[in-house]
C-alpha positions in Angstrom: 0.0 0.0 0.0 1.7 3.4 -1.1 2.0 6.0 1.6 0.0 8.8 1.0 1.4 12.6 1.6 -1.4 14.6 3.6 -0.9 18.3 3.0 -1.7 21.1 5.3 -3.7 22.4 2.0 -5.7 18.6 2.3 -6.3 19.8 6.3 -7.9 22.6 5.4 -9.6 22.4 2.5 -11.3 19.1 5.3 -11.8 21.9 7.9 -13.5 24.4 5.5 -15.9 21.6 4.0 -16.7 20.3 7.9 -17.4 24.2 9.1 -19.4 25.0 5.7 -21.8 22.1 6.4 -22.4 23.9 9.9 -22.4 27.5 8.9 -24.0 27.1 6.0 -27.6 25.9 7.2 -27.3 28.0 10.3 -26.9 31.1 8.2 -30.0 30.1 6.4 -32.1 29.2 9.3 -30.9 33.1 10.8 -32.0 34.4 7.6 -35.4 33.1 7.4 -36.4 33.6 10.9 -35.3 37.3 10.3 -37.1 37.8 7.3 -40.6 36.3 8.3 -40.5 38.7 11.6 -39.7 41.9 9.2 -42.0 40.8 7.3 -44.9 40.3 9.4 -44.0 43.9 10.7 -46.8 46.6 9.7 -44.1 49.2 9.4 -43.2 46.6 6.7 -45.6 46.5 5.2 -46.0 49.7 5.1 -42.5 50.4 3.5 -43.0 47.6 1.2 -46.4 49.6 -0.1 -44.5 52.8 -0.3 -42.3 51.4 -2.7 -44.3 50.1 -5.2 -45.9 53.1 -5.1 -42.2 54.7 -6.1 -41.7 51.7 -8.6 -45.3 53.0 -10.0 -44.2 56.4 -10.3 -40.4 55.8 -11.8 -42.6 53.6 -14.9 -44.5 56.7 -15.4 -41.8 58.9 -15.5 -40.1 56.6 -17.7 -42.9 56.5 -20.1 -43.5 60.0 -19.8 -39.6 60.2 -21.6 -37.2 61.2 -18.5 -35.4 58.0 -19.2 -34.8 55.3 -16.9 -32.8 56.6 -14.2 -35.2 57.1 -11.6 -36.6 53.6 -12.2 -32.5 52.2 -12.1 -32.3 54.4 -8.4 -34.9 52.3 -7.1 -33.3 49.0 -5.3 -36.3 46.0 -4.9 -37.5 45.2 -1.5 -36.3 41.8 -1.2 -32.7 43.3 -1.6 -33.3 45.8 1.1 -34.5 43.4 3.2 -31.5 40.9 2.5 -28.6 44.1 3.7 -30.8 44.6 6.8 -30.3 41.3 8.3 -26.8 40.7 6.6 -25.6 43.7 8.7 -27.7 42.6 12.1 -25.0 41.4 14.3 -25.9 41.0 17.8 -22.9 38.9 19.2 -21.4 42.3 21.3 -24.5 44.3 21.1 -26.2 44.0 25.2 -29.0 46.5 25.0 -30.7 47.2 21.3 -33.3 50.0 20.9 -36.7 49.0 21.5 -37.7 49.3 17.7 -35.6 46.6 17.0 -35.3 44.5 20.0 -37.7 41.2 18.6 -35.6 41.5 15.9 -32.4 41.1 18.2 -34.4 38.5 20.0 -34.5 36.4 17.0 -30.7 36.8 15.5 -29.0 36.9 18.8 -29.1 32.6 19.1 -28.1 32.1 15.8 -25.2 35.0 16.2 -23.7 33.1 18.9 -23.6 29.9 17.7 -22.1 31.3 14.7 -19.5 33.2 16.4 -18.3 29.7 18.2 -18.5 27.8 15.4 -16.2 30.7 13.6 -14.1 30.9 16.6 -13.8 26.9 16.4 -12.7 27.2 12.8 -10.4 29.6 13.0 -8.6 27.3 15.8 -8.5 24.8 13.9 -7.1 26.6 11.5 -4.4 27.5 13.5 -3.9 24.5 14.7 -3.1 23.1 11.1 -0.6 26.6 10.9 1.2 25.8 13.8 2.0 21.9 13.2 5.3 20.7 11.3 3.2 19.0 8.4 -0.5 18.0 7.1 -0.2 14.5 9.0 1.0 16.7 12.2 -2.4 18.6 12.0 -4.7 15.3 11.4 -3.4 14.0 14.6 -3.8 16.7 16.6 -7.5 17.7 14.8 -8.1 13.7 15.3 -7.7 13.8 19.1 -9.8 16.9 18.9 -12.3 14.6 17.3 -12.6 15.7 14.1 -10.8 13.0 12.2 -9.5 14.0 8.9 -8.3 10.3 7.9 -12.2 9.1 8.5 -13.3 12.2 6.3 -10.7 11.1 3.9 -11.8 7.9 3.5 -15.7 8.3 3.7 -17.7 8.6 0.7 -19.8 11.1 0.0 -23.0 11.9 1.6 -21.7 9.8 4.5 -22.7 11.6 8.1 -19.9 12.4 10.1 -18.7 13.3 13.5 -18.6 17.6 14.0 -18.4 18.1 17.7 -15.2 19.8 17.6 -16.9 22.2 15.2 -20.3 22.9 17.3 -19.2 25.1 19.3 -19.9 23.7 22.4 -23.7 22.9 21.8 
C-alpha cells in the first residue's frame, strides 16, 4: 500500500468543507427567521407599499420620456430586506433599541452559535498553521475529534462526526 502525503492544504480544505456544512444551514435558518419577523411587521408592510408606489411612479416617468434613471435608483425590497439582516449582528450588542429588539431577539441565538462555530474554525485553522506538516495537524485535529483520515476515506454523503466544530452545543 503506497503511503500517502497529507498536505496542510488537504487539512484545510477538510476543515473548510466540515465548518461550511455547519455555517451554511445556520446562516439560512438566521436568515429566514429574520425575514418572516420583518416581514410580518406593519411598518413593513407599510414600506414595502410605499415602494411600489415609487416603482409605480419611476414607470411613469419613464414613459412620460425622463429615461430610466429614476426607475435604475430604485433598489427591490427583497434586496433591502437581505442588507438589513446581513448587517444585524448581535454577538457584542447588550441593549438594542426598542424598535428593533424582537428582531435582536431572534438573531442573537443564531449570532452566537455562529460566532463559536467561527471561533472553532479559526482554531482549527491555527492548529493546522502551527503543526510541522499535514499529518501533524490530522493527529492533533483527530484527538480533537474531528478525524480528517475518516473524512478522507468516507464517501460522500456519509454523516460524520462535527463536535469539535459545534461550538460547544
Amino acid at each position: 500500500m503506497p503511503k500517502i502525503n497529507i498536505t496542510k492544504s488537504a487539512v484545510r480544505d477538510f476543515v473548510r468543507s466540515e465548518y461550511l456544512k455547519r455555517y451554511e444551514p445556520l446562516k439560512k435558518a438566521r436568515t429566514e427567521a429574520l425575514r418572516n419577523a420583518v416581514e410580518a411587521s406593519s411598518l413593513f408592510v407599510k414600506f414595502k407599499d410605499l415602494l411600489s408606489s415609487a416603482e409605480s411612479v419611476a414607470n411613469a416617468l419613464e414613459k412620460a420620456g425622463y429615461g430610466s434613471t429614476f426607475k435604475q435608483s430604485l433598489v427591490s425590497c427583497d434586496v433591502m430586506l437581505n442588507r438589513m439582516i446581513s448587517n444585524l449582528w448581535t454577538a457584542r450588542i447588550d441593549s438594542p433599541k426598542d424598535e428593533i429588539k424582537l428582531l435582536y431577539t431572534i438573531a442573537k441565538p443564531y449570532d452566537e452559535k455562529l460566532e463559536k462555530l467561527e471561533n472553532a474554525y479559526q482554531s482549527a485553522r491555527r492548529v493546522i498553521d502551527a503543526a510541522p506538516g499535514g499529518k501533524a495537524a490530522a493527529d492533533i485535529l483527530k484527538s480533537s475529534g474531528l478525524d480528517f483520515y475518516e473524512w478522507q476515506n468516507t464517501d460522500k454523503g456519509t454523516t460524520l462526526d462535527l463536535s469539535a466544530l459545534k461550538g460547544g452545543d
